[in-house]
C-alpha positions in Angstrom: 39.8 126.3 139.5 37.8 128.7 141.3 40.5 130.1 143.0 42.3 130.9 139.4 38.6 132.5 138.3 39.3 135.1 141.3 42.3 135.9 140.9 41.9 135.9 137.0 38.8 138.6 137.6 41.1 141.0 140.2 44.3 140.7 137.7 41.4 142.2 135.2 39.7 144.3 137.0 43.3 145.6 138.4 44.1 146.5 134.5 40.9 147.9 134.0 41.3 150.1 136.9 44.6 151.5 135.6 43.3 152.2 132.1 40.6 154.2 133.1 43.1 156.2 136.0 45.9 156.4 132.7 43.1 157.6 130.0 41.6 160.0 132.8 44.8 161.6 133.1 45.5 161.7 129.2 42.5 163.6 129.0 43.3 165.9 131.3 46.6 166.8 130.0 44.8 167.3 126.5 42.6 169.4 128.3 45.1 172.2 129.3 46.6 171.4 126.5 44.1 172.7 124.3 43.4 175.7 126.9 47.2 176.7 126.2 46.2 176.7 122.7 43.4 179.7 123.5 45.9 181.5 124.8 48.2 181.5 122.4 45.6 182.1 119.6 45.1 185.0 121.6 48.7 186.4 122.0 49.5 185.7 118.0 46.3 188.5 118.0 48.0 190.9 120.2 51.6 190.4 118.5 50.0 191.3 115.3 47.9 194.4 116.6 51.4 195.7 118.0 53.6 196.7 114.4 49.9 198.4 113.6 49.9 200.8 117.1 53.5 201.4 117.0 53.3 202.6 112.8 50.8 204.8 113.7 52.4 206.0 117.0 55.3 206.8 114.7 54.8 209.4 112.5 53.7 211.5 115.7 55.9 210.1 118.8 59.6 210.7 116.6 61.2 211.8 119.1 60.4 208.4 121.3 62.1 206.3 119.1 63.8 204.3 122.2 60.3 203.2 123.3 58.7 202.3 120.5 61.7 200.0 119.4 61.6 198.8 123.0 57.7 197.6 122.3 58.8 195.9 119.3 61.9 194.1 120.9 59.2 193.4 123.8 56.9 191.5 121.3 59.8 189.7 119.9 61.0 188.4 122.6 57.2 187.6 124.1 57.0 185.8 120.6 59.8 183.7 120.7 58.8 182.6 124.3 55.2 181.8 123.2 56.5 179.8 120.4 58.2 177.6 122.8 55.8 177.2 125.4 53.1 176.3 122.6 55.5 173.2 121.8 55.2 172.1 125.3 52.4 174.0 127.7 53.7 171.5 130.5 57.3 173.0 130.6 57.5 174.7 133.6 60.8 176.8 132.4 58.9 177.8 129.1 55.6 178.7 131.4 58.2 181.3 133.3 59.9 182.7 130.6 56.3 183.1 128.7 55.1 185.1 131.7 58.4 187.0 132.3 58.0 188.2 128.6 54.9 188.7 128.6 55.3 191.1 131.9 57.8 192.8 130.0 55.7 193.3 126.9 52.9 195.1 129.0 55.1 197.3 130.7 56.4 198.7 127.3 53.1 199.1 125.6 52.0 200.9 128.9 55.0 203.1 129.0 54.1 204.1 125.3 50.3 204.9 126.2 51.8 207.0 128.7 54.1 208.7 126.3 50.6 209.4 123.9 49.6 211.2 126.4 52.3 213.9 125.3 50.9 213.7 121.7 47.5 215.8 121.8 46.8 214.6 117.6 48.1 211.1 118.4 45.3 211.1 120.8 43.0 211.9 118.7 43.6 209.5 115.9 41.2 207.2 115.0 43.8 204.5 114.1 45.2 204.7 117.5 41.7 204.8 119.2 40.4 201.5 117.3 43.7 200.4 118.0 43.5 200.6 121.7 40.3 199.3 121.5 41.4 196.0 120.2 44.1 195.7 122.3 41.9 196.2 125.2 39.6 193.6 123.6 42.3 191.4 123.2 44.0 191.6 126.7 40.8 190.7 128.2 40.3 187.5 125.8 44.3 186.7 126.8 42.8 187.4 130.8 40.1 184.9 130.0 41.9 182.4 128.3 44.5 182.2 130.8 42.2 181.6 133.7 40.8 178.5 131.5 44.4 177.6 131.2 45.1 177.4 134.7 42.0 175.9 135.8 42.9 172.8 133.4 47.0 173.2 134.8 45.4 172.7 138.5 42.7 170.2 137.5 45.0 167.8 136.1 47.8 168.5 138.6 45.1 167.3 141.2 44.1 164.2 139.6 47.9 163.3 139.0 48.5 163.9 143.2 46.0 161.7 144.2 46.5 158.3 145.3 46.2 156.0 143.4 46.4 157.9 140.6 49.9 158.9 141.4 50.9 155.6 140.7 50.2 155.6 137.5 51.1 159.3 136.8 54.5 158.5 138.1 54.7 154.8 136.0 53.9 156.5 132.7 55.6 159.6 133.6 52.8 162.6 133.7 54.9 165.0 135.0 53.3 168.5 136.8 52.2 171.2 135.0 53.2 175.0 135.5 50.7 177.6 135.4 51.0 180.4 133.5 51.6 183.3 136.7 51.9 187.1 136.2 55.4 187.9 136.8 53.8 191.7 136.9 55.4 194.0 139.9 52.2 195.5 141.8 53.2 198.9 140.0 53.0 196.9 136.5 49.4 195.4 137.5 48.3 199.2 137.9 46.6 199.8 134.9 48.0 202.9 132.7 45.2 205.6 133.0 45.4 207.0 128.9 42.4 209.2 127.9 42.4 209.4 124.0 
C-alpha cells in the first residue's frame, strides 16, 4: 500500500514536472512570437512611408526612373516576405528570405538618397525632409524591435536545448527558432551620408 502511495506521488509529480517544462516553453514561443509581431508592425510603417518618398522624389528625380521603380519592386518583394514570416516567425526559410529582402530594400532606398543628392530642390523639400525623418525614426524602431525579437528567438531556443527540457521540446515538437540576421554586405551596413 505504501509502496503504491510512492510511486502514485513520483508518477504525479513526474506529470507535474512536464507541464510546467511544456507550459514554460509555450510561453516562450508566444513570447518571440509577439516580439515578431513588433517588428512587423514596424515594417507595415516603413512599406507605407515608401510610395510617399518615392511620389515626391518623382516629380524631381525623372530621369531616375529605374531606381525609383527598383525601390518599389524592393518593398514588394520585402512585403510579400514579411507577410510570410508573420504567419510563422519560427520558419527558419521565411526568417532568411525576410532578411534577404529586407537587405535588398535598404540598399535601394540608400541608392535613391544617394541619387537626391543630384537634386539640389529635392533636397530641399520639406516633404522629402519629414520624410526622411520618419524613415530614420522608423528604421531605428525596426533596429529596436528586432533585437527584442532575437533576444526572445535565443531565450526560448535555450530553454528548448536544455536537458530535460529537450525532452519535452522534442515530444511535442518545439522546433528551433531562426533569428532574424542582416543579410547586409559590410558596404550595405555603411550608412548613406545624405545632407538635405
Amino acid at each position: 500500500m505504501v509502496s503504491t502511495l510512492v510511486l502514485l506521488g513520483i508518477i504525479v509529480l513526474v506529470i507535474v514536472v512536464i507541464v510546467g517544462l511544456y507550459n514554460n516553453l509555450v510561453t516562450l514561443r508566444n513570447r518571440f512570437k509577439n516580439a515578431f509581431s513588433q517588428i512587423d508592425v514596424q515594417l507595415k510603417r516603413r512599406y507605407d512611408l515608401i510610395p510617399n518618398l518615392v511620389e515626391t522624389a518623382k516629380g524631381y528625380m525623372k530621369h531616375e526612373r529605374e531606381a525609383l521603380e527598383a525601390v518599389i519592386r524592393a518593398r514588394n518583394s520585402a512585403m510579400n516576405a514579411s507577410d510570410k514570416a508573420a504567419q510563422d516567425p519560427g520558419d527558419p526559410s521565411a526568417m532568411q528570405a525576410l532578411s534577404g529582402a529586407e537587405g535588398a530594400l535598404t540598399g535601394a532606398l540608400g541608392h535613391i538618397f544617394a541619387l537626391a543628392e543630384s537634386y539640389p530642390d529635392l533636397k530641399a523639400n520639406q516633404n522629402m525632409l519629414a520624410l526622411q525623418e520618419e524613415l530614420t525614426s522608423t528604421e531605428n524602431r525596426i533596429a529596436f524591435a528586432r533585437q527584442a525579437f532575437n533576444d526572445a528567438v535565443t531565450r526560448y531556443n535555450i530553454a528548448r536545448e536544455k536537458f530535460p527540457n529537450s525532452i519535452v521540446a522534442g515530444i511535442f515538437n518545439f522546433g528551433p527558432a531562426e533569428l532574424l540576421e542582416s543579410t547586409e554586405t559590410a558596404e550595405q551596413r555603411t550608412a548613406p551620408q545624405v545632407a538635405f
